[in-house]
VMD Tcl script that builds the backbone (N, CA, C; Angstrom):
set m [mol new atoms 339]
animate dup $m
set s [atomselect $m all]
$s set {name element resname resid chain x y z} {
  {N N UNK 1 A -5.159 9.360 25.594}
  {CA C UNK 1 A -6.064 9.020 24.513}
  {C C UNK 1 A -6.516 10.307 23.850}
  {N N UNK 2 A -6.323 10.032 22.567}
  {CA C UNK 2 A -7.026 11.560 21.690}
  {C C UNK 2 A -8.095 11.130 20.877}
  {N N UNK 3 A -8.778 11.966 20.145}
  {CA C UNK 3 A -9.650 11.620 19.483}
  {C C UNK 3 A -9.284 11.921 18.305}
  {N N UNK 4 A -9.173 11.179 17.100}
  {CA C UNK 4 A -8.278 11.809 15.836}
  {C C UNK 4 A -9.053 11.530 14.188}
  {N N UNK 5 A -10.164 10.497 14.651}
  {CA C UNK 5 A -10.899 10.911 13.112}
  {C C UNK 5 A -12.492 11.149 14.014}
  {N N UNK 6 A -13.511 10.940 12.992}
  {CA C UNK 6 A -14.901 11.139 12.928}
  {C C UNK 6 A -15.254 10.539 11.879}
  {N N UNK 7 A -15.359 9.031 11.700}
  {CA C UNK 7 A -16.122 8.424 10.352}
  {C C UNK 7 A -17.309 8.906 9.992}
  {N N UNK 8 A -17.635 9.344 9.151}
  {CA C UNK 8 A -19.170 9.615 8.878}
  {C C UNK 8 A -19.156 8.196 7.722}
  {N N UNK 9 A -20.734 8.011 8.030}
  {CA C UNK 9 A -20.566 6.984 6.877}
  {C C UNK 9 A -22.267 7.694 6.389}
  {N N UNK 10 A -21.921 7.500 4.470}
  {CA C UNK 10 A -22.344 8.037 3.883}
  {C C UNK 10 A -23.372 7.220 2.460}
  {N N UNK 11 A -24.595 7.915 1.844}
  {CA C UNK 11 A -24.919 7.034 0.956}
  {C C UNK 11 A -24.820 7.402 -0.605}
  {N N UNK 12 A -24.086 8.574 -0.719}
  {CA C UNK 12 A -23.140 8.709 -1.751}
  {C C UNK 12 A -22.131 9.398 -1.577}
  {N N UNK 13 A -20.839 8.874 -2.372}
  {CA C UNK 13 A -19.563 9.478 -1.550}
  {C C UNK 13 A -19.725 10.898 -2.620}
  {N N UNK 14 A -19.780 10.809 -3.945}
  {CA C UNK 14 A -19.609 12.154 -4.346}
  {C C UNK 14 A -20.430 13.187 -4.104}
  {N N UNK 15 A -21.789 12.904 -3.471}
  {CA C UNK 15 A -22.483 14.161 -3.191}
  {C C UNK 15 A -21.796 14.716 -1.779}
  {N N UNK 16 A -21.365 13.849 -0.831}
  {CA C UNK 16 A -20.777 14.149 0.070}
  {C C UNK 16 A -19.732 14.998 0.261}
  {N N UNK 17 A -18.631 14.244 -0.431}
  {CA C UNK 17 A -17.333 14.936 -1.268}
  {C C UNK 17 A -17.816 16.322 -1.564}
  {N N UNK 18 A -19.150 16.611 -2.680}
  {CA C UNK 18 A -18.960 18.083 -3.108}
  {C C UNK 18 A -19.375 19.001 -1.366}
  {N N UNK 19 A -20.614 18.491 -1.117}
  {CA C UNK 19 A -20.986 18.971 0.588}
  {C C UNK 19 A -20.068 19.295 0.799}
  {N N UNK 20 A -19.127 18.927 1.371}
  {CA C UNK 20 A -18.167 19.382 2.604}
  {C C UNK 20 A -17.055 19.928 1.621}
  {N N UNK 21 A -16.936 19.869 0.701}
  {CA C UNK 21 A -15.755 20.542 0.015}
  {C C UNK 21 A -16.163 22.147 -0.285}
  {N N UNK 22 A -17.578 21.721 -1.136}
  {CA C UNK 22 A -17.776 22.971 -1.578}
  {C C UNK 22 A -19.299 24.171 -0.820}
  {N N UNK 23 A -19.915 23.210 -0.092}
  {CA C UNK 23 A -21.304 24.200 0.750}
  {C C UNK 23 A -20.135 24.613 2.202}
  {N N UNK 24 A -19.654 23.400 2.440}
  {CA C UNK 24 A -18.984 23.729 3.908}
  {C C UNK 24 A -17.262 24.650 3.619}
  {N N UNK 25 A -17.058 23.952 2.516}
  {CA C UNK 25 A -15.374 24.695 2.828}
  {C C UNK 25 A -14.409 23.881 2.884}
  {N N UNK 26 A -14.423 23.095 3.522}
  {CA C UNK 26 A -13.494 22.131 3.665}
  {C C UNK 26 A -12.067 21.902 2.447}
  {N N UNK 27 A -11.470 21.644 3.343}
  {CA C UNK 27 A -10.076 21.458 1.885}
  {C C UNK 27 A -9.802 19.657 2.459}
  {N N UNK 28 A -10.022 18.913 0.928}
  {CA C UNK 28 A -10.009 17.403 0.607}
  {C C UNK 28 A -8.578 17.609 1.059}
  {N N UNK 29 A -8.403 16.516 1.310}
  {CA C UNK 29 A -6.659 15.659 2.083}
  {C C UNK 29 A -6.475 14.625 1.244}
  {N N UNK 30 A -7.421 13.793 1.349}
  {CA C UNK 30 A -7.263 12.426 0.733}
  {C C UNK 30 A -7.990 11.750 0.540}
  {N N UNK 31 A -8.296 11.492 -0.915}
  {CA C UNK 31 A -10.176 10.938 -1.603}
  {C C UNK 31 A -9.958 9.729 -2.472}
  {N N UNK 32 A -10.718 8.752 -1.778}
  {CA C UNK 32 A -10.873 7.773 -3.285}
  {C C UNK 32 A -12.485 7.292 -2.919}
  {N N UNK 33 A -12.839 6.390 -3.861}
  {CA C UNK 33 A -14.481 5.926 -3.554}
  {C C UNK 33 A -14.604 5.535 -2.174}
  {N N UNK 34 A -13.914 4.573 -1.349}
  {CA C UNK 34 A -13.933 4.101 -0.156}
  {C C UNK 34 A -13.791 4.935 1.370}
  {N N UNK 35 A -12.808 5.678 0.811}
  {CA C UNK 35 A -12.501 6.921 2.092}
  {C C UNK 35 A -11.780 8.051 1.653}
  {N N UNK 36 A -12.528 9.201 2.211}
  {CA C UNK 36 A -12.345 10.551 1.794}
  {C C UNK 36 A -11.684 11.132 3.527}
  {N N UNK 37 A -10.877 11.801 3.089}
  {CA C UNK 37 A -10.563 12.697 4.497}
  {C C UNK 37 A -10.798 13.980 4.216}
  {N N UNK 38 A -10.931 14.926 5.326}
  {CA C UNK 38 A -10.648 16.532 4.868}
  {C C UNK 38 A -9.726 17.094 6.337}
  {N N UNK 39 A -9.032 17.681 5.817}
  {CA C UNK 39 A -8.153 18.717 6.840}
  {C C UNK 39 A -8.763 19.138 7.604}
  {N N UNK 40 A -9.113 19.311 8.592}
  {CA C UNK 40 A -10.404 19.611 9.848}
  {C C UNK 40 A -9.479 20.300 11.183}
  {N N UNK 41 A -8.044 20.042 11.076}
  {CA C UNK 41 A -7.083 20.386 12.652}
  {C C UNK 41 A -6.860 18.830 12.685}
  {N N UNK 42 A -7.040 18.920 14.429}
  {CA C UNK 42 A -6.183 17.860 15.195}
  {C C UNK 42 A -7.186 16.425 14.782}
  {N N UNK 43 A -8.511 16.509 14.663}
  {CA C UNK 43 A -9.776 15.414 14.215}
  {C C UNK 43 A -9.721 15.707 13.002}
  {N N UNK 44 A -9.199 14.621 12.307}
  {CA C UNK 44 A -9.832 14.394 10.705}
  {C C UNK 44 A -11.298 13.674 10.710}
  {N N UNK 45 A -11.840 14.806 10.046}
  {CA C UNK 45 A -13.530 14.183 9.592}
  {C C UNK 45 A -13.293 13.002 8.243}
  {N N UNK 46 A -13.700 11.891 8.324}
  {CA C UNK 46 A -13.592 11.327 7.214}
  {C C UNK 46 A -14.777 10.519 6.659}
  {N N UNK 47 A -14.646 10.305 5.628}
  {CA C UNK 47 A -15.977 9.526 5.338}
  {C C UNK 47 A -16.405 8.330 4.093}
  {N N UNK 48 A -17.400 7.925 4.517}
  {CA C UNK 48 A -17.121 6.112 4.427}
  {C C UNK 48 A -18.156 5.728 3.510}
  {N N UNK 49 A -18.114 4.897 2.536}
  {CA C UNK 49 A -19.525 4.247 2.293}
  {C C UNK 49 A -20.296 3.657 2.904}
  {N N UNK 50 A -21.943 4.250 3.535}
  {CA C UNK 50 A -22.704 3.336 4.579}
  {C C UNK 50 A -22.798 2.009 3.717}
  {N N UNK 51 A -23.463 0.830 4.993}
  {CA C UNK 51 A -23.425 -0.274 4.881}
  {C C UNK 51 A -24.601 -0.772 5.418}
  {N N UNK 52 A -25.075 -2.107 5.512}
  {CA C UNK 52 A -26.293 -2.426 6.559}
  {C C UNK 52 A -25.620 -2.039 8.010}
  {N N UNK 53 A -24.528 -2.610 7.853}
  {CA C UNK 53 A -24.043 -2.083 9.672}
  {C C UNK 53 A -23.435 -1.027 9.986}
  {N N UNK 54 A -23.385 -0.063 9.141}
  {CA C UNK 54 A -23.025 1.682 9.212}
  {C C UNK 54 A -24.138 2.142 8.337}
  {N N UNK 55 A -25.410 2.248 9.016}
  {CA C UNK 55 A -25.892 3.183 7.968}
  {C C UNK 55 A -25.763 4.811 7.870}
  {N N UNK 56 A -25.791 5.200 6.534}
  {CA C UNK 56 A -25.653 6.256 6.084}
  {C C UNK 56 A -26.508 7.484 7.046}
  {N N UNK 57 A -25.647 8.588 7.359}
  {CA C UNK 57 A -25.762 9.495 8.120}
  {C C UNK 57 A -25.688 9.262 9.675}
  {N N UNK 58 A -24.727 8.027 10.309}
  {CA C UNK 58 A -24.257 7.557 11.488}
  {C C UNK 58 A -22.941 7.801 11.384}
  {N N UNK 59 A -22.112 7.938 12.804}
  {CA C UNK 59 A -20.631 8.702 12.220}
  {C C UNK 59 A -20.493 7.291 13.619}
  {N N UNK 60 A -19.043 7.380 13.262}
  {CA C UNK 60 A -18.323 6.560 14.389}
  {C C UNK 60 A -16.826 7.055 14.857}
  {N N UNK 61 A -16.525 7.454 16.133}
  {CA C UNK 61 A -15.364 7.984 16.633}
  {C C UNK 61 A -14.276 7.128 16.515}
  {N N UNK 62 A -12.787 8.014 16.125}
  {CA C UNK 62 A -11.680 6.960 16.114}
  {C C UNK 62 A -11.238 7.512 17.049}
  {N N UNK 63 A -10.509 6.706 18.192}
  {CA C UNK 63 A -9.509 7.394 19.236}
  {C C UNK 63 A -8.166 6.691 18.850}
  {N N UNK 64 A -7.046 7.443 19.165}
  {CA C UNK 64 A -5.601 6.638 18.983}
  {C C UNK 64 A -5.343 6.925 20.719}
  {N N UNK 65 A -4.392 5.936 20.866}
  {CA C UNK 65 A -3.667 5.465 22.237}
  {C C UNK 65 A -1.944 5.314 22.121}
  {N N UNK 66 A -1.208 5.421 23.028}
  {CA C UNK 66 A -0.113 5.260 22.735}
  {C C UNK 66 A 0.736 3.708 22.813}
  {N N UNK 67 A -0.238 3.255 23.403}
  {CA C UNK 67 A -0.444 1.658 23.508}
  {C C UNK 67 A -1.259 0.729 23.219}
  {N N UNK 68 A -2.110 0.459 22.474}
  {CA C UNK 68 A -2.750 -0.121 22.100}
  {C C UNK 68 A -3.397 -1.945 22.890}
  {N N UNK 69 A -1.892 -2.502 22.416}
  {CA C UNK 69 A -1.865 -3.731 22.852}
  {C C UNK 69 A -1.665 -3.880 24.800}
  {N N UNK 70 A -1.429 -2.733 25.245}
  {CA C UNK 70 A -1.783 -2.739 26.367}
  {C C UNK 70 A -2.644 -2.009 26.986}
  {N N UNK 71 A -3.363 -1.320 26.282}
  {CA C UNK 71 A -4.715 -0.661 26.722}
  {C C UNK 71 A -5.817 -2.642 26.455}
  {N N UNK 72 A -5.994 -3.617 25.398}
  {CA C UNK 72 A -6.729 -4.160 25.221}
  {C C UNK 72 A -6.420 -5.632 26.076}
  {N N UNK 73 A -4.707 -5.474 26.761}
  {CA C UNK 73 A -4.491 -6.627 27.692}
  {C C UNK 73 A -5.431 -5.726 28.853}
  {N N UNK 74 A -5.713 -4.412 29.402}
  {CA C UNK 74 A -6.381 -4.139 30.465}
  {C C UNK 74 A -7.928 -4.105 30.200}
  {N N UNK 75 A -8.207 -4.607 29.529}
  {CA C UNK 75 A -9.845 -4.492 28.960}
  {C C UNK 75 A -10.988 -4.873 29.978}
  {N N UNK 76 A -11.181 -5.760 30.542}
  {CA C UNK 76 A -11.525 -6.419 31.937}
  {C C UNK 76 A -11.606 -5.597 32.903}
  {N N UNK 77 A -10.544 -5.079 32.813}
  {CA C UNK 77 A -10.444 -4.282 34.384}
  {C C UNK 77 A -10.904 -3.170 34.222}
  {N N UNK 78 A -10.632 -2.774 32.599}
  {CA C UNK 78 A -11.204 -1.322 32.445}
  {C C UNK 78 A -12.652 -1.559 32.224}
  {N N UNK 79 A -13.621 -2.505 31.718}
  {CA C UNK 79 A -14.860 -2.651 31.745}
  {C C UNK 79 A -14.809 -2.768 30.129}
  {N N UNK 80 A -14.157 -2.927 29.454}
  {CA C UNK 80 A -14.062 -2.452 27.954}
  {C C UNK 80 A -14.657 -3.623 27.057}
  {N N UNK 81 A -15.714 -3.560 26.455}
  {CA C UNK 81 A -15.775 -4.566 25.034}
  {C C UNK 81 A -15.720 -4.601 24.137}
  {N N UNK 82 A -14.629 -5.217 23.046}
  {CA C UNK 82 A -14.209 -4.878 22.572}
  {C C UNK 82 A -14.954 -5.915 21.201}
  {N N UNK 83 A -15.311 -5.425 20.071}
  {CA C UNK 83 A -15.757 -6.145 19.243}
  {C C UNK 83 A -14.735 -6.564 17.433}
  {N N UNK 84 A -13.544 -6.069 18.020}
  {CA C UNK 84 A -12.686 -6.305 17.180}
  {C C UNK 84 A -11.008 -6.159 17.875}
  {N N UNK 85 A -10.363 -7.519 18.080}
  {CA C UNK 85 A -9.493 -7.382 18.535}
  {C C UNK 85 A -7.897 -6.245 17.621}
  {N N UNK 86 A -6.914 -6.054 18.259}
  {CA C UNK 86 A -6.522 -5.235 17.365}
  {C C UNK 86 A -5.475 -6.167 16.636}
  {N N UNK 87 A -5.397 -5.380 15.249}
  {CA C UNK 87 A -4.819 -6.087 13.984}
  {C C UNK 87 A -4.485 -4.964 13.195}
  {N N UNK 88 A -3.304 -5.540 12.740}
  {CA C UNK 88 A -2.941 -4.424 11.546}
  {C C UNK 88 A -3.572 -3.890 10.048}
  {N N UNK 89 A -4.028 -3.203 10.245}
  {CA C UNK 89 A -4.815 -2.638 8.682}
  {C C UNK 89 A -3.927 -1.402 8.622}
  {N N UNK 90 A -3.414 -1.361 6.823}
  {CA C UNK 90 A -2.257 -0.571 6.664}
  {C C UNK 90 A -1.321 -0.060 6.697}
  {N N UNK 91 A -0.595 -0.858 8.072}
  {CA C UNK 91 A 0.513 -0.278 8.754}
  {C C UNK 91 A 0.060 0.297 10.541}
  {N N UNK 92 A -1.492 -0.141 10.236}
  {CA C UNK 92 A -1.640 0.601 11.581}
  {C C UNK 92 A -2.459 -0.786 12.312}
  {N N UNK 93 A -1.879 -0.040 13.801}
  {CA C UNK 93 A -2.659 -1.484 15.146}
  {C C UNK 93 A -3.997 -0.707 15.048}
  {N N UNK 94 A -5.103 -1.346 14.638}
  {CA C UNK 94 A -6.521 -0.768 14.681}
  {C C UNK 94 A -7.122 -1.955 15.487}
  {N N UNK 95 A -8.120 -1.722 16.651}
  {CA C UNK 95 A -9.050 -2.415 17.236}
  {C C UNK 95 A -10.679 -1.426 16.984}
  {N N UNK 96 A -11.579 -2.451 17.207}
  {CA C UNK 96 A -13.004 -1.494 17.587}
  {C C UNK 96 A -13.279 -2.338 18.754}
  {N N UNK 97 A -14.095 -1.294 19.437}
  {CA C UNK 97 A -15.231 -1.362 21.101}
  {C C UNK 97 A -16.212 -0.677 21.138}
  {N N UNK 98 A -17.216 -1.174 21.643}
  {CA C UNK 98 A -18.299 -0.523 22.403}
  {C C UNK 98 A -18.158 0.720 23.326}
  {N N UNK 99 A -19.054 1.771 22.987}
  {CA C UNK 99 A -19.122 2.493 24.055}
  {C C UNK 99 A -20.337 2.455 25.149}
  {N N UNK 100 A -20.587 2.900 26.130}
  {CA C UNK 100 A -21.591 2.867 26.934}
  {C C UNK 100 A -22.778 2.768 26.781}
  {N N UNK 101 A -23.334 2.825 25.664}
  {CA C UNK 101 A -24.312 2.663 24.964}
  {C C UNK 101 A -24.497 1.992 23.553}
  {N N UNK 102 A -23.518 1.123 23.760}
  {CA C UNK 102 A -23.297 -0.243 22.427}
  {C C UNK 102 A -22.776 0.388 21.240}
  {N N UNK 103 A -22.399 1.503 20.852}
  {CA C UNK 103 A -22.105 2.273 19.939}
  {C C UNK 103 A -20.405 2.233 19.442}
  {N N UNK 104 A -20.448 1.792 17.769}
  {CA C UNK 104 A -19.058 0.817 18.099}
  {C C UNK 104 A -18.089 2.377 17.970}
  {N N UNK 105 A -16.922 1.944 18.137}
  {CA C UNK 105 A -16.032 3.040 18.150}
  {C C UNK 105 A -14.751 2.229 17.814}
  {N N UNK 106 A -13.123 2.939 16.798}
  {CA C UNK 106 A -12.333 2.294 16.741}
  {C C UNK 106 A -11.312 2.996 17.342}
  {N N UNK 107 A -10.043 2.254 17.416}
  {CA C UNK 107 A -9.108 3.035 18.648}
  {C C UNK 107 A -7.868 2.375 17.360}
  {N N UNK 108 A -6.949 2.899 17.181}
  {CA C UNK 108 A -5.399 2.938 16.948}
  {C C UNK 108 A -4.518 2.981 18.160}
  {N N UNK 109 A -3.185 2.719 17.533}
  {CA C UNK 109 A -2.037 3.092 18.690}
  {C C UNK 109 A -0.926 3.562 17.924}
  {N N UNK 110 A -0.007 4.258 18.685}
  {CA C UNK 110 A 0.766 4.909 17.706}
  {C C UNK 110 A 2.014 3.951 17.986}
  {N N UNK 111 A 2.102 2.567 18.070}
  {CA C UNK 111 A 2.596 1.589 18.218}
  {C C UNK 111 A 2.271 0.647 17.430}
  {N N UNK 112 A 2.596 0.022 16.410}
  {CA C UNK 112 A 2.529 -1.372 15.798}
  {C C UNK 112 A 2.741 -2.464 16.481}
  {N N UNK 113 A 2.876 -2.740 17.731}
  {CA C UNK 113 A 3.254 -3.975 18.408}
  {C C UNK 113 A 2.974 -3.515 20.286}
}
mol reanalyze $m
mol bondsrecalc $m
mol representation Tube
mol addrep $m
């Protein structure tokens, strides 16, 4: 398991956008109103429009797996709850879970099936 983004979720994307582009440095990857990435290394920082259920200045971890659909058949055993089973968004197997402290988190696999 790696850890490969950092959602920040945000309550305006362009003040954000200039933040990290231009106070921090950052070099943009890939920007539209909905989701911005920046080149960061092996963790892409990316960032989101907050919501009532992401509010703005809360980040949420993405982990990828190399299995996905069998990391979430062991869920039980691993203690895992999972609040979004996994499904394809974009080409990719995306699920979300809880972490130890109810805090949601989403996981990929570098497997579609």
């Amino acid at each position: 398991m790696k850890l490969v983004y950092l959602i920040r979720f945000v309550a305006d994307m362009s003040k954000a956008i200039a933040f990290h582009r231009d106070v921090l440095g950052l070099e943009v990857k890939f920007e539209t109103p909905f989701w911005t990435e920046f080149a960061t290394g092996e963790t892409t920082l990316a960032l989101h429009p907050a919501s009532a259920e992401n509010p703005a200045g809360t980040s949420q971890p993405g982990f990828r797996v190399a299995d996905l659909a069998a990391l979430y058949a062991e869920r039980d055993a691993r203690g895992l709850t999972f609040t979004a089973a996994p499904a394809l968004q974009h080409g990719v197997l995306i699920a979300r879970f809880l972490d130890m402290d109810g805090a949601a988190c989403s996981i990929s696999s570098e497997r579609t099936g």
